[in-house]
Every structure is written in structure tokens, then in C-alpha cells.
C-alpha positions in Angstrom: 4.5 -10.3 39.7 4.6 -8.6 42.8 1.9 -7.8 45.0 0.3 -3.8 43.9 2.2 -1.4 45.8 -1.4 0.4 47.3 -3.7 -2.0 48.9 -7.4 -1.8 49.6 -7.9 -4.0 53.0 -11.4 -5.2 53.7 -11.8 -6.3 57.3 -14.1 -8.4 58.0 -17.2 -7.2 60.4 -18.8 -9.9 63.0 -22.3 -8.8 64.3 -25.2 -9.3 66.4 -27.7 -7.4 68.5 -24.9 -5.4 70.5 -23.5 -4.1 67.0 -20.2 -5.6 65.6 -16.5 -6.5 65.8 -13.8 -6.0 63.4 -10.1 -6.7 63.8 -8.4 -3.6 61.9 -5.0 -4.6 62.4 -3.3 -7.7 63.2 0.4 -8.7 61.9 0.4 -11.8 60.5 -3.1 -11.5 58.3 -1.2 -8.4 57.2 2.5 -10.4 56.3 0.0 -13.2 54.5 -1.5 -10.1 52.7 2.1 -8.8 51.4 2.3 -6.1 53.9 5.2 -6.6 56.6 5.2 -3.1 58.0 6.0 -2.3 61.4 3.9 0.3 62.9 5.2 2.9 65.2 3.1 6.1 65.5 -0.8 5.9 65.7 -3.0 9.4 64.3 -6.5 10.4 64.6 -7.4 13.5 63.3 -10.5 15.6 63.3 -12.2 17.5 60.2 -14.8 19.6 61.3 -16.0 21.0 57.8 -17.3 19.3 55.1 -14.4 19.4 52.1 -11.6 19.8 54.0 -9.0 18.6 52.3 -5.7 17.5 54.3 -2.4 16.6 51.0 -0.9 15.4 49.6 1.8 14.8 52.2 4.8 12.6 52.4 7.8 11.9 54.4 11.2 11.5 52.9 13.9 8.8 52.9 15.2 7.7 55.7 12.4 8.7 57.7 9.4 7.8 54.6 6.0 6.6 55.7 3.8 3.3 55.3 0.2 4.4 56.5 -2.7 2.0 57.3 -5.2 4.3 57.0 -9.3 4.4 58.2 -12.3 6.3 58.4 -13.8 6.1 62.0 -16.7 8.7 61.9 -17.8 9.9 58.7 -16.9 9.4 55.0 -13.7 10.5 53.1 -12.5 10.1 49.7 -9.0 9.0 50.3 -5.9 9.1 47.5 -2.5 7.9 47.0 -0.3 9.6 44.0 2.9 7.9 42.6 6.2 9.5 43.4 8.7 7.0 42.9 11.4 7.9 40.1 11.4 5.5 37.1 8.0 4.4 38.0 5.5 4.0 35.0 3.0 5.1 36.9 4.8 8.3 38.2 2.4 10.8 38.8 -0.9 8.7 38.5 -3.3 8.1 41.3 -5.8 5.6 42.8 -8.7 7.1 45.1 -11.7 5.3 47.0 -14.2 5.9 50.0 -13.4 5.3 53.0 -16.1 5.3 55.6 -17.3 4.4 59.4 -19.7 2.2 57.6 -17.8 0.0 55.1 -15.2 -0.3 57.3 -12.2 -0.3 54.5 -8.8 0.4 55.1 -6.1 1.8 52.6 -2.5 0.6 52.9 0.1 3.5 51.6 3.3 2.4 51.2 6.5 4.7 51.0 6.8 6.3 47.9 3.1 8.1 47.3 1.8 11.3 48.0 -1.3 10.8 50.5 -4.5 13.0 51.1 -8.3 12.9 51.6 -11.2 15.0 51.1 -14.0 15.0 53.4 -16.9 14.0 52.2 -19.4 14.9 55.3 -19.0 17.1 58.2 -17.2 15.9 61.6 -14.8 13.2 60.0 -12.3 11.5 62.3 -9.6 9.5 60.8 -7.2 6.8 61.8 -3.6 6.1 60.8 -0.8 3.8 61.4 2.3 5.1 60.4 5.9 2.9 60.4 7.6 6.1 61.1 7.1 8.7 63.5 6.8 12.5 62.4 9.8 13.8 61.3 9.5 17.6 60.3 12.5 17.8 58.5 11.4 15.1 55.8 7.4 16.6 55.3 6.9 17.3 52.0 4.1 17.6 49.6 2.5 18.2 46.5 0.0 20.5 45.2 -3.6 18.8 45.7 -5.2 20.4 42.2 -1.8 19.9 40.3 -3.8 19.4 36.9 -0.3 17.2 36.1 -2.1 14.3 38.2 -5.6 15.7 37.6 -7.3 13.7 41.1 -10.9 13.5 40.7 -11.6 15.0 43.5 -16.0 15.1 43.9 -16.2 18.6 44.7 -19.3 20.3 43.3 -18.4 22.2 40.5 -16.5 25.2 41.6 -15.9 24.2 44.8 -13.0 25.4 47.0 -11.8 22.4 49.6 -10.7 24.0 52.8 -7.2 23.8 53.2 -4.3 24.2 55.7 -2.1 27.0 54.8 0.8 24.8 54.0 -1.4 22.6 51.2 -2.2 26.3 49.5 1.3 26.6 48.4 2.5 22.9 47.7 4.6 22.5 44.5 3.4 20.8 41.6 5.3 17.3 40.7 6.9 19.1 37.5 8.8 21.2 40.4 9.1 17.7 42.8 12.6 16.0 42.3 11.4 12.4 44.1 14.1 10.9 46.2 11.8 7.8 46.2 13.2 5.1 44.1 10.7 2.7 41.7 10.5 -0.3 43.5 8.8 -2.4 41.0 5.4 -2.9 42.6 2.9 -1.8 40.3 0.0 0.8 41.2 -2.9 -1.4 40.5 -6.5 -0.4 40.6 -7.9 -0.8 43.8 -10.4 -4.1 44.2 
């Protein structure tokens, strides 16, 4: 079978009395993992409010998307959804914490919707992306589609903050996916 389409990477942290060291990225670890991607664009981005929520985004083919993404300052609750026509898992979605403190990276390959909520004010993140931004191919899908039904932890009748774009993303019954089932499963996350 072939390795799960989403990956959770766990770098490894090397301390002492200065603090630690952690290599977040290095090729061939990542080709040994299953994950050949080429990286071409780095983002950080800044949250300033706690529950923002920034998805769920995607690029189109030709221009689609891997992300490598992190959590530098702060905590967020990071999600991938399945878009990829003729998937079994179309429309189904895998979620964890990402934080400054555990360190974790998620891999999101080409193919899935991707957002996060913040968990905690002032949350920067990092992503690599194997594609650079290409406005023509955004697209997105409504964060609260009940359809995929993301548990997002928002108090209960919480309002995330949101860009004006993600207030008026379709839902995936309105989303024809140009993103073909590649046959990697979405597994749950280790």
C-alpha cells in the first residue's frame, strides 16, 4: 500500500542549556519518508487574534500545492480536507495541533483543501510550498461546510475571525474537483 497521502512529521529536537536544535527540513530524510517534493516558495504568516481562521485554500492543477507546514509561535489546530475525485475519502478530513512547543510539522500534498484555526493569540506560521502563488488557480471551500463537518474547538457559539474571501467559500456539493484520486489513502494521523 502506498504511503498516506497526509503526513504528520515529528522532527526531532536536540537540547541543552542554550535551548535546542531541530532540522525542519532536509531532502533526503523527507524522500526516505515518501515525500519527494521540491520546495519553491517559503510563507510565514501572522494571526494576531485568537480564532482566526485562515481556509480552506487550494491551488489548482497545473499550478496545485504540496505544503510543509509549522507552527513557530503559538498553537494552531491545523486541517487537511480530501478533494480528489474518485477518492473514498472525498470530503473527509484529518486535523491536529500544531505548536512552537511540540515542534510537528504537517505534510499537505496536492489534492486537499488546507486551513487552521488559531488556538492562542499572536500565532505565526511557516510553510513550504512546491508551487509559488498563482491567483488564477486559488480556490476554496467553505470552512463550516456541515458536508465535511471539521471539528473545529471553538467554544460553543463561537464565530472564528475570517478574511472576507473565506465568508463566501462554496461548499464541496458546489466544488467540481479537478484533482484526480491518486490512490494514497487519507490515513489518520500518528
Amino acid at each position: 500500500m502506498p504511503a498516506p497521502a497526509i503526513r504528520l512529521i515529528q522532527p526531532k529536537r536536540y537540547g541543552d542549556t542554550r535551548g535546542w536544535f531541530s532540522e525542519t527540513y532536509n531532502r533526503d530524510t523527507f524522500t526516505q519518508l515518501g515525500i519527494a517534493a521540491t520546495f519553491v516558495q517559503d510563507n510565514h504568516s501572522l494571526s494576531g487574534p485568537r480564532h482566526t481562521l485562515r481556509g480552506l485554500h487550494f491551488q489548482t492543477p497545473s499550478r496545485g500545492q504540496d505544503k510543509l507546514v509549522r507552527c513557530v509561535r503559538g498553537r494552531i489546530f491545523d486541517v487537511a480536507v480530501d478533494v480528489r475525485k474518485g477518492s473514498p475519502t472525498y470530503g473527509q478530513w484529518v486535523g491536529t495541533e500544531l505548536s512552537a512547543d511540540n515542534g510537528h510539522q504537517l505534510f499537505i500534498p496536492v489534492g486537499f483543501a488546507h486551513g487552521f484555526l488559531t488556538l492562542e493569540e499572536g500565532c505565526e506560521v511557516l510553510y513550504k510550498c512546491t508551487d509559488t502563488y498563482a491567483p488564477e488557480h486559488e480556490g476554496g471551500i467553505a470552512w463550516n461546510d456541515p458536508a465535511i463537518a471539521i471539528d473545529w474547538p471553538l467554544p460553543p457559539g463561537a464565530t472564528p475571525e475570517l478574511s472576507a474571501k473565506d465568508k463566501v467559500q462554496p461548499g464541496l456539493a458546489a466544488f467540481d474537483s479537478p484533482f484526480p484520486y491518486d490512490g494514497r489513502p487519507l490515513a489518520p494521523l500518528a
